[in-house]
C-alpha positions in Angstrom: 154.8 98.8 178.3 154.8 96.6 181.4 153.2 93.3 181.7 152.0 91.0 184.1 154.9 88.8 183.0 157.6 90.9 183.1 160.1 89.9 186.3 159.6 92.5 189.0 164.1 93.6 188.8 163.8 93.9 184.9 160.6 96.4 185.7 163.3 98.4 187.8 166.2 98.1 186.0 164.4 99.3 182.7 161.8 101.8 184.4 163.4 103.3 188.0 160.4 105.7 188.2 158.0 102.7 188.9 159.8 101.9 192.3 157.4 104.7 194.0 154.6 103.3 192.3 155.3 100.3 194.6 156.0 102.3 197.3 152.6 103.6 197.1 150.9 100.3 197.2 153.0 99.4 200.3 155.4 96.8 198.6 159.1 96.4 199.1 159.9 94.6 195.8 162.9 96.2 195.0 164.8 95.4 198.6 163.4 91.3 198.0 165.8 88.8 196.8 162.9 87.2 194.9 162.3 90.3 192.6 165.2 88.4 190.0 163.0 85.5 190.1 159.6 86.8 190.3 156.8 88.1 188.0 154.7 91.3 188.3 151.6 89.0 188.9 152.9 86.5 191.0 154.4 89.5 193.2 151.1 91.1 193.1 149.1 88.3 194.1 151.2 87.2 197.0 150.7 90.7 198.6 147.2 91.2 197.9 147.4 94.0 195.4 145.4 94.3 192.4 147.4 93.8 189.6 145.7 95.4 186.9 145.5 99.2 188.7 148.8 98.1 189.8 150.0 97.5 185.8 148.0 100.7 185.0 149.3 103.1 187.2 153.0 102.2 186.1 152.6 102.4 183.1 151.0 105.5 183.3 154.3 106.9 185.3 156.4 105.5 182.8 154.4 107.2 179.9 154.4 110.5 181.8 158.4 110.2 182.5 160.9 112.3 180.3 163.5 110.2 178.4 166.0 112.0 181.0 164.2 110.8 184.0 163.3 107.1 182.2 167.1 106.8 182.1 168.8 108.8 184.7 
């Protein structure tokens, strides 16, 4: 499951499905050089997002994603 703590490139590294969850809340994490650095919650409160339907959501897409798609 993802957390508020986890650092935006571990989310993903481990999870690639989530990157159009972002996409759909208008944030370029994965292209930032602070995505090693930062969290999920710091990212989500520097761009005005609300974290918890943001947290929700992918984890919702990584539920629904086959182990083929989770890691390939």
């Amino acid at each position: 499951m993802i957390s508020p703590w986890m650092r935006l490139e571990e989310i993903f590294l481990c999870y690639p499905e989530t990157i159009r969850v972002f996409a759909k809340y208008g944030l370029a994490c994965p292209g930032c050089s602070l995505a090693a650095f930062d969290t999920l919650e710091r990212g989500a409160k520097a761009h005005g997002v609300e974290l918890v339907a943001l947290m929700d959501e992918m984890n919702a897409t990584v539920t629904e994603a086959s182990p083929a798609e989770a890691f390939g």
